[in-house]
Every structure is written in structure tokens, then in C-alpha cells.
N, C-alpha and C positions, 0 to 999 in steps of 0.2 A: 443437632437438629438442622436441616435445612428445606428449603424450600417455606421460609418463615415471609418474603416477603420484606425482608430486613431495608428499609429506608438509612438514607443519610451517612451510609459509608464511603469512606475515598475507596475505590478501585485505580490501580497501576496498570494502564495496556502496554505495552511492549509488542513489537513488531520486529524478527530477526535481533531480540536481546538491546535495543531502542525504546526507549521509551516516548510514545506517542499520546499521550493523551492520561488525564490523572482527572477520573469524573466520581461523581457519586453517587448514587442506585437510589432511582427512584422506582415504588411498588417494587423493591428486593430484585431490578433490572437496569444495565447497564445499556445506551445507547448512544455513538459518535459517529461522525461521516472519516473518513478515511481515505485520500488517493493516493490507488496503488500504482507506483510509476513503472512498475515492468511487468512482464510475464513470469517471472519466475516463482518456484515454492518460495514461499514464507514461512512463517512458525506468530502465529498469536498469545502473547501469554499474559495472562491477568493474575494483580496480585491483589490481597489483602492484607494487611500488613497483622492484622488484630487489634483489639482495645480490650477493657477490662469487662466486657461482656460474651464477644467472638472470638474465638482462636485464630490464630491467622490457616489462609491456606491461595491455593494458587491452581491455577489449571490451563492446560495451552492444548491448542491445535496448531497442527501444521498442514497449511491448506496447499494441496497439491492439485485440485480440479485445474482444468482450464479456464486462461486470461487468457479473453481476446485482444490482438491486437489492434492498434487503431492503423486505419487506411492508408496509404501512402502515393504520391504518385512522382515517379523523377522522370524528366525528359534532359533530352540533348538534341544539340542541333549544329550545323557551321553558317559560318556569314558568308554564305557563297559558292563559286566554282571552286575545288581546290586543284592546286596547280603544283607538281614537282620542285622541291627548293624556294616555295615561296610560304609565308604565315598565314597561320587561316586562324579564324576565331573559334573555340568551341564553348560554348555554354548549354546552362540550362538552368532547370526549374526544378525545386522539389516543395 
């Protein structure tokens, strides 16, 4: 059976085979915040381990939509006139 609504079970998330988060399903629904530090695919996977009432079972995504990136902005600059054979300063900002 599913779709019972099943309360008070541990769930195991894993994120790229990591384990991130070990919660337990309230109204038979899992719910955590998550930050994802890059753009790239991931792979989501939940487990259940089972007890003497549920069998275990398990089921993942791999999320391939678009992560946007966050903004960025780098500048550069020199301290001045520059002049053949002498040091100049270069920096900047990001």
C-alpha cells in the first residue's frame, strides 16, 4: 500500500550518495531546506530502511534543470601612469 499518509518514519536523503539530512514524515511527507553550492546535476535519493510494519524501499532523482548562478562582478585597475622598466600596482575587486 501506499500513499497511506504513513507518520513517524525516519527517511535517509542523500545528495550525490551523501547523506544530508535523516527526518521523519509527517502527514506520510517529507520536508528540509537544502543549499545547493553549485550548478551542477545532482542525484536525490531517499531511503527507508523498513520496520516490522513497512518494507523498506528507496527512490531518487537526478535533477538536471537549470541552477542559476549567483552574480558576480571583478574589476581591475593600476596606481597610475605606467612607465617602461618601472613597477606599477595592479589590483582589484571581486
Amino acid at each position: 500500500r501506499t500513499g497511506d499518509n504513513i507518520n513517524g518514519r525516519n527517511i535517509t536523503v542523500y545528495i550525490n550518495d551523501i547523506q544530508v539530512q535523516k527526518t521523519q514524515t509527517t502527514d506520510g511527507k517529507l520536508s528540509f531546506q537544502y543549499a545547493v553550492d553549485n550548478n551542477n546535476t545532482f542525484t536525490i535519493r531517499a531511503v527507508f530502511d523498513g520496520d516490522d510494519i513497512y518494507d523498506q524501499n528507496e527512490t531518487s532523482l537526478e535533477y538536471k534543470d537549470y541552477i542559476a548562478t549567483l552574480t558576480s562582478k571583478l574589476t581591475v585597475g593600476t596606481n597610475g601612469p605606467i612607465f617602461v622598466n618601472e613597477s606599477l600596482i595592479i589590483s582589484g575587486t571581486f
